[in-house]
C-alpha positions in Angstrom: 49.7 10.5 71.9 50.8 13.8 71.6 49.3 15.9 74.3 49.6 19.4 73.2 47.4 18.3 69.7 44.9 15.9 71.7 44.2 19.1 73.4 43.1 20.8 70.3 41.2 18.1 69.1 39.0 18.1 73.1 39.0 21.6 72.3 37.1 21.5 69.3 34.7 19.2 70.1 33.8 21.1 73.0 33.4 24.6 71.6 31.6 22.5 68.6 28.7 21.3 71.8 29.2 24.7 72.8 27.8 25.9 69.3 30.6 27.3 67.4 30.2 26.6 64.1 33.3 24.6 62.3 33.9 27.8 60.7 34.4 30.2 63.3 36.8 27.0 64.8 38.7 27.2 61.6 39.0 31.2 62.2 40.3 31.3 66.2 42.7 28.5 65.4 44.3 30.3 62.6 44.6 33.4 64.4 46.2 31.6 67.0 48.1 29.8 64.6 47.4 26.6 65.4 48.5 24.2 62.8 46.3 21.5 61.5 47.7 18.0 60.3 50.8 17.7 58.5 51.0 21.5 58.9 48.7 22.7 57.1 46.2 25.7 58.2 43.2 25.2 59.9 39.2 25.5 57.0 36.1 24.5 58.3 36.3 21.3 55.9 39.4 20.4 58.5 37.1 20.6 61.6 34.0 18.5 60.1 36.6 15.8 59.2 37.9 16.1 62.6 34.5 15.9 64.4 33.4 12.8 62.2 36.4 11.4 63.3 35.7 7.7 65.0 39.7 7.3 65.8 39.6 10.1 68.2 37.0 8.1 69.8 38.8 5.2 70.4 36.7 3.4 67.9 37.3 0.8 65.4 35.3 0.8 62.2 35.2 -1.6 58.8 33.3 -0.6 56.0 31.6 1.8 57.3 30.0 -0.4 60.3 31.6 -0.4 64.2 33.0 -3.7 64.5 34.9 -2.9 67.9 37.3 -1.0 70.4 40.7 0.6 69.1 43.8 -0.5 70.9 44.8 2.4 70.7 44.2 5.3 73.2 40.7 7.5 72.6 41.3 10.8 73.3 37.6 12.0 73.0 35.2 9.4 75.2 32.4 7.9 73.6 29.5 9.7 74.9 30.8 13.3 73.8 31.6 11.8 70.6 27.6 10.3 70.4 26.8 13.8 71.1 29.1 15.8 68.5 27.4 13.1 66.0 24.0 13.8 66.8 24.4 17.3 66.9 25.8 17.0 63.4 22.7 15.0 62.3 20.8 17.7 63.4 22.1 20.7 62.2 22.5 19.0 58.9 18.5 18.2 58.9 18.1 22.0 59.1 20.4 23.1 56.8 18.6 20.8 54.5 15.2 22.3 55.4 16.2 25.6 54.6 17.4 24.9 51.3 14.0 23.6 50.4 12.9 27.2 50.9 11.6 28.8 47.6 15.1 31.0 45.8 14.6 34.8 46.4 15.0 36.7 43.8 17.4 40.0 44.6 16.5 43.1 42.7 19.6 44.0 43.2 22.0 42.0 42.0 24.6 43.2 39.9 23.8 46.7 41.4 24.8 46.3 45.0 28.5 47.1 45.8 30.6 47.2 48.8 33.0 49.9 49.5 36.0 47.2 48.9 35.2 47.5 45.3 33.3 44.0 45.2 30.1 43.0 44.4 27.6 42.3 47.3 25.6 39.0 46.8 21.8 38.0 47.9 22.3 35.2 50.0 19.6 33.5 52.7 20.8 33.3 56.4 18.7 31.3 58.4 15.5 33.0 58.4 16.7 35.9 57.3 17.5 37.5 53.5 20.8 39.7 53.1 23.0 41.5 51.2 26.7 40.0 51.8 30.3 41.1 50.5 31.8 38.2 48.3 35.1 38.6 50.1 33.1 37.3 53.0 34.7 33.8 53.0 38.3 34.9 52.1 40.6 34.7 55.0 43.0 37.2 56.5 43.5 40.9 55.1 41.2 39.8 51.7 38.3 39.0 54.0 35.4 41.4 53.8 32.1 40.5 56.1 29.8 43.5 55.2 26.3 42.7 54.8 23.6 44.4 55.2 19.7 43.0 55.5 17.8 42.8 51.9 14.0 43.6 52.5 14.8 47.4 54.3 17.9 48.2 51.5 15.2 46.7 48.5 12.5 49.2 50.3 14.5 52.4 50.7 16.1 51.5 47.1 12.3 51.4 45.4 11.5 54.6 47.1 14.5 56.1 45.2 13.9 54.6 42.1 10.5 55.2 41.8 11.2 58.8 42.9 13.8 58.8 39.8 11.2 57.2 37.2 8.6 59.7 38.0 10.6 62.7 37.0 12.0 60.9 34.0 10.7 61.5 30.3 12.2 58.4 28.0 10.4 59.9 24.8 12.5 60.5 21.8 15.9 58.5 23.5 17.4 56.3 21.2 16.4 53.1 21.2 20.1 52.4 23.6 22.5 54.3 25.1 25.8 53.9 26.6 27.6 56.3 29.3 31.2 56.0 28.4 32.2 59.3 28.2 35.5 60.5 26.9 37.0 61.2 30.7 36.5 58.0 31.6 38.3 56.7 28.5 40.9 58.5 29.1 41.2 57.8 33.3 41.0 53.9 32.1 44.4 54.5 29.9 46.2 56.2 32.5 45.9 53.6 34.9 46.4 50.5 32.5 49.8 52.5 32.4 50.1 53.0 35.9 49.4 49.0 36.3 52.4 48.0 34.1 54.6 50.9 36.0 53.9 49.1 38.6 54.4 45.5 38.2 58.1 46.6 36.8 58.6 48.5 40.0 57.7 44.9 41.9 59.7 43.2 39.7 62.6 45.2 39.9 63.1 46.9 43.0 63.7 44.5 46.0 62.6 46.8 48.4 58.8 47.1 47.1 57.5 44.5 48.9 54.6 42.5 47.5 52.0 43.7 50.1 52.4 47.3 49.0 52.3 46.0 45.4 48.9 44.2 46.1 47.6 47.4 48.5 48.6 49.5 45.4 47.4 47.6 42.2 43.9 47.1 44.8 43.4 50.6 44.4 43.9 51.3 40.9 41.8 47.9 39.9 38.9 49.5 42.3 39.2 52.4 40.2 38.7 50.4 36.3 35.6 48.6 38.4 33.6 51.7 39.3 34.1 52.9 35.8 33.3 49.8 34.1 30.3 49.3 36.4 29.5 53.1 34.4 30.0 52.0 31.1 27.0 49.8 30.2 24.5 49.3 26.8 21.3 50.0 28.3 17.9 49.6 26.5 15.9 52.6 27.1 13.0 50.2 26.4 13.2 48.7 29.6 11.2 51.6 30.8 8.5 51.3 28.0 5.3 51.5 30.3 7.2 52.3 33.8 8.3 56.3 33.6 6.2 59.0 34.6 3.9 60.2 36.7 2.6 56.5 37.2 5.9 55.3 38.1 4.8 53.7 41.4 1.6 51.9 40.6 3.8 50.9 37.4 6.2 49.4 39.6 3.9 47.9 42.6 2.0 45.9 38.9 5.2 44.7 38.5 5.8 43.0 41.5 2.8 42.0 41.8 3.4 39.8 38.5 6.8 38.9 40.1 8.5 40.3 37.3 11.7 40.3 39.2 14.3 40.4 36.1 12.3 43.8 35.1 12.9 45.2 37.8 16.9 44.2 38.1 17.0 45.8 34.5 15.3 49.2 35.8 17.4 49.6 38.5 20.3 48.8 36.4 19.6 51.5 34.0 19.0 54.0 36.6 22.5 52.8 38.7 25.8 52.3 38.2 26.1 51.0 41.8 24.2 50.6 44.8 27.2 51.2 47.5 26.7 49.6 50.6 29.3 51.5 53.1 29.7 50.8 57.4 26.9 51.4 59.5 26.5 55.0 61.0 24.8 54.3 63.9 23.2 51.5 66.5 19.7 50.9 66.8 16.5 49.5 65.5 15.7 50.7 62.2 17.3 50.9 58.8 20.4 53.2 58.6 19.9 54.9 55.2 23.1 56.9 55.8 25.5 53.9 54.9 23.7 54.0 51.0 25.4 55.8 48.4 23.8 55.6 45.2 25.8 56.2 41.5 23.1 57.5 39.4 23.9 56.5 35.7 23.9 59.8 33.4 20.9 59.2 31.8 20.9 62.5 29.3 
């Protein structure tokens, strides 16, 4: 036995009783650089394997069924390790209720966007429904945790776009409309070039190391999103029946019906992105300072 790595393993089924998820185990053992087996870095999928484990344990199983004691040294005694499996049954029971839950729809998918330049996802957390980055289960300098909660965001965003539709007059548009507009055009061109100037700089000069190369390239990708996310064919009859001065009764019918994917199109029209930025203060109540909306032009 190796001390020094059975004292990781007591440490993870302790903190696991304790109720850190295998996920934040994974995290504090990579930042501590820990190495897992065979030298490899620590993922949640590492820990579960670990804490199912019946060798730590001291135990001795054949297909699939106990048959005895090791002979070889436990390093994790049998109660704790009845406990870590238990614990596991249970959590996995809930999990599994919560996933019988009926799918929410987000209005704003597509729309949302964090300030990384990513896409911000609907995604059910416990009891609770929120807006989270995509980057949020990267590791290291890619990671990106933002989130923000979905009903108060889907509220403040209906007040806007309900103030937008009720000042908006859709007769005589064309039936679509795009938004690409000629400066746009020519920004996209100007950094396709920069890109290439830019790999040949990485490939060529020794001293560019390839985190400024990725920190750079970031930047200028962000850029081409935000102007793609502008330059969309939208369907001016999507608001056949919704603009005007009835905008919000339109709109409360709507939900009412549960006409969900109406009202992702609407909001789609009116908005390029929805941009989720850091909160601005602490407190109860929703912080409508960290929401930036991009209006599309819509004339």
């Amino acid at each position: 036995m190796v001390e020094e790595e059975a004292e990781i393993v007591r440490e993870v089924f302790r903190r696991y009783l304790d109720g850190d998820s295998p996920a934040g185990i994974a995290q504090d053992l990579r930042d501590r650089k820990v190495p897992a087996s065979k030298g490899k870095v620590w993922e949640q999928d590492n820990v579960r394997n670990l804490l199912s484990s019946h060798f730590v344990a001291g135990i001795r199983f054949h297909l699939g069924e106990e048959i005895g004691v090791g002979t070889w040294p436990a390093i994790i005694d049998r109660g704790q390790w009845a406990e870590v499996q238990e614990l596991r049954s249970h959590r996995a029971a809930t999990i599994e209720t919560e996933q019988k839950r009926p799918n929410r729809y987000y209005v704003l998918r597509g729309v949302a966007t964090c300030t990384c330049g990513m896409c911000i996802a609907g995604t059910n957390g416990g009891r609770y429904a929120y807006y989270r980055c995509t980057r949020a289960n990267l590791n290291g300098e890619q990671k990106c945790g933002r989130s923000v909660s979905a009903r108060p965001l889907e509220a403040f965003m209906r007040d806007v776009a309900i103030g937008v539709l009720t000042e908006l007059d859709v007769s005589g548009r064309e039936p679509a409309s795009t938004t690409r507009s000629e400066a746009d055009v020519e920004a996209d061109e100007k950094d396709q070039q920069r890109l290439k100037e830019l790999n040949q700089l990485w490939l060529s000069d020794d001293d560019f190391t390839t985190a400024e190369y990725k920190a750079m390239r970031a930047d200028i990708v962000k850029r081409i999103k935000e102007r793609q996310r502008r330059t969309v064919l939208r369907p001016v009859a999507v608001l056949e029946g919704i603009a005007g001065p009835n905008a919000g009764a339109n709109w409360t019918q709507l939900e009412k019906a549960e006409n969900y994917s109406r009202l992702n199109a609407i909001y789609r029209f009116l908005f390029s992105a929805v941009i989720i930025h850091p909160p601005t203060r602490k407190g109860r109540g929703f912080d409508t300072d960290r929401v930036e909306t991009k209006a599309n032009l819509l004339d």
